[in-house]
N, C-alpha and C positions, 0 to 999 in steps of 0.2 A: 624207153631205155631200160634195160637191165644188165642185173650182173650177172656171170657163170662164173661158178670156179671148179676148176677141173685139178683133178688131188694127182700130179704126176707119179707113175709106177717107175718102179729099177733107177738105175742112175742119172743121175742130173744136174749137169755142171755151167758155166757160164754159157759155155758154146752149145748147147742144146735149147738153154734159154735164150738166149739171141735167135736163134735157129726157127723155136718154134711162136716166139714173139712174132720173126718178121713171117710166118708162115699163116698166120693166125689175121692179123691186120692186112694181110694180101683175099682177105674173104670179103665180100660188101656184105656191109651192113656192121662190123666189127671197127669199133671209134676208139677202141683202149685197150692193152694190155698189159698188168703188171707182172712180174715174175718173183716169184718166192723161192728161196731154197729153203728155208727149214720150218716147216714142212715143203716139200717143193710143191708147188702147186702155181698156177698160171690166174688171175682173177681179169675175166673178159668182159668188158662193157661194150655192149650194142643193142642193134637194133632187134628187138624178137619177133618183128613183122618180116626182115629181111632175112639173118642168118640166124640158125638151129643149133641145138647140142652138138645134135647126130655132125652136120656138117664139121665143124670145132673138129672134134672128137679124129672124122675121119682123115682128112683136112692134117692135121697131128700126126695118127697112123702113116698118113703117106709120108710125112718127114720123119720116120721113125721115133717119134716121143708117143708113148702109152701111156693113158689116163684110166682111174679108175672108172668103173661103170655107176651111174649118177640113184644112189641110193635113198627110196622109197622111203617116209619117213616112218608109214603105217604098214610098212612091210611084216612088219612083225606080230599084228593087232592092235602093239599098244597106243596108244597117242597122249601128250602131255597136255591138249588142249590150248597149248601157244598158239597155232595156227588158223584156229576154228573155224577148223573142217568134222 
């Protein structure tokens, strides 16, 4: 089991999160999801054997909710060592 959380872009009000709740739990392998407005963001619990980012992500696009794109921690060089990697 893991979690995702997907940092929704542009507007996002009750009925986009119902929208994209029930669009998100309509994917197998996807057992939870909670909906945030402030920050808006969606936090998905599943399976990472069965469903993907990328699916989520697209999955979303097709019900018109845009999520940001899932940022690199060491993108930059630096690393704080939390991770140890």
């Amino acid at each position: 089991m893991k979690t995702e959380t997907l940092n929704v872009l542009g507007p996002f009000n009750a009925e986009a999160g119902q929208r994209a709740s029930a669009t998100l739990k309509a994917i197998a392998g996807v057992h939870d999801v909670a909906v945030a407005d402030s920050p808006a963001c969606l936090q998905v619990s599943l399976d990472e054997n069965t469903a993907t980012r990328a699916q989520l992500v697209a999955a979303l696009a097709a019900a018109g909710v845009l999520v940001e794109e899932k940022k690199n921690p060491h993108a930059s060089g630096s690393c704080c060592g939390g991770c140890g990697s």
